[in-house]
Structures are given as structure tokens and as C-alpha cells.
C-alpha positions in Angstrom: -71.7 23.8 156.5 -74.3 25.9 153.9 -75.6 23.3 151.7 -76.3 24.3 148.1 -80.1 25.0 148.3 -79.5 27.3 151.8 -77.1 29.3 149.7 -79.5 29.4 146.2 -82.2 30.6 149.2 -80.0 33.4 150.6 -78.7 34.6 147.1 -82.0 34.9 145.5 -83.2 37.1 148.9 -81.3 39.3 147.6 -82.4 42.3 144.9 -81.2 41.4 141.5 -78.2 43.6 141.2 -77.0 42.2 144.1 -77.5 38.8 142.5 -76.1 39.6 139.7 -72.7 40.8 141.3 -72.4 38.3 143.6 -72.3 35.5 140.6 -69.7 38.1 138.7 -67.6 38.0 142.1 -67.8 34.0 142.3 -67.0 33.3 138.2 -64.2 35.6 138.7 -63.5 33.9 141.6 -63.8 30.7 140.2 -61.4 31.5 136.8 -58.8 32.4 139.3 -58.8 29.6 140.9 -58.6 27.7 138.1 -55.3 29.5 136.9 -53.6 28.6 139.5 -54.3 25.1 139.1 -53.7 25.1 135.9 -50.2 27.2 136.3 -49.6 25.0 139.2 -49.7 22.1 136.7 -47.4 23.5 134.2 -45.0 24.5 136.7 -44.9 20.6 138.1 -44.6 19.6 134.4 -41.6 21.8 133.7 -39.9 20.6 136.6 -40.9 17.1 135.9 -39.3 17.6 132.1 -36.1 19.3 133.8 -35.2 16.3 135.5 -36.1 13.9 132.3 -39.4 12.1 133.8 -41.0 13.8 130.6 -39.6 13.4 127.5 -40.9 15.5 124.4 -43.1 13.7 121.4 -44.4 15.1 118.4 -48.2 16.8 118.0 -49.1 13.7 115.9 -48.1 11.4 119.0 -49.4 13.4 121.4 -53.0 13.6 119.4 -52.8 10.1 118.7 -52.7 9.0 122.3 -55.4 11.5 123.1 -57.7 9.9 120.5 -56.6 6.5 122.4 -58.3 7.4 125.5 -61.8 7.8 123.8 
């Protein structure tokens, strides 16, 4: 397995436009990925609210048990 600094030493061999798109390629890559987590996570709620293991609160609830965890 590459370890971080082996793969900082290969990506700054190469010439900077090469740098440049290959940290484009893994951001974009990186936004994907987390889209599919986070549809993943919606889809997993939806079907948790279908068969009533979620019920629905209000936005004041919801905010107010947000501000709970701080």
C-alpha cells in the first residue's frame, strides 16, 4: 500500500498541469463519492420512515435536539 508521503512524492514529479488535473480528477472524485453516501443515507431513511421507525417532528424539535448535542 502507497502511503501518503510516496503518493505527495509521485504527484509533485509531475509538471504542474499534470498536478493540477490530477487533484481536479480526485475532488471530483471525492464529491461523487460523497453523493452516494449521502443518497445512500436518504434512501435508508425513507425506507426507515416507510415502515414507521422514523416518525416526523417539527424544525424547532429537530434544531433543538441538534443544539442538545453541543
Amino acid at each position: 500500500m502507497t502511503t501518503i508521503n510516496e503518493a505527495l512524492d509521485k504527484l509533485m514529479s509531475l509538471d504542474f498541469e499534470s498536478r493540477e488535473m490530477l487533484i481536479e480528477i480526485a475532488q471530483k472524485r471525492q464529491i461523487e463519492e460523497r453523493r452516494k453516501e449521502i443518497a445512500g443515507n436518504a434512501k435508508k431513511s425513507k425506507e426507515s420512515y416507510k415502515n414507521n421507525k422514523l416518525k416526523a417532528i417539527s424544525a424547532e424539535a429537530a434544531i433543538a435536539r441538534l443544539n442538545a448535542l453541543v
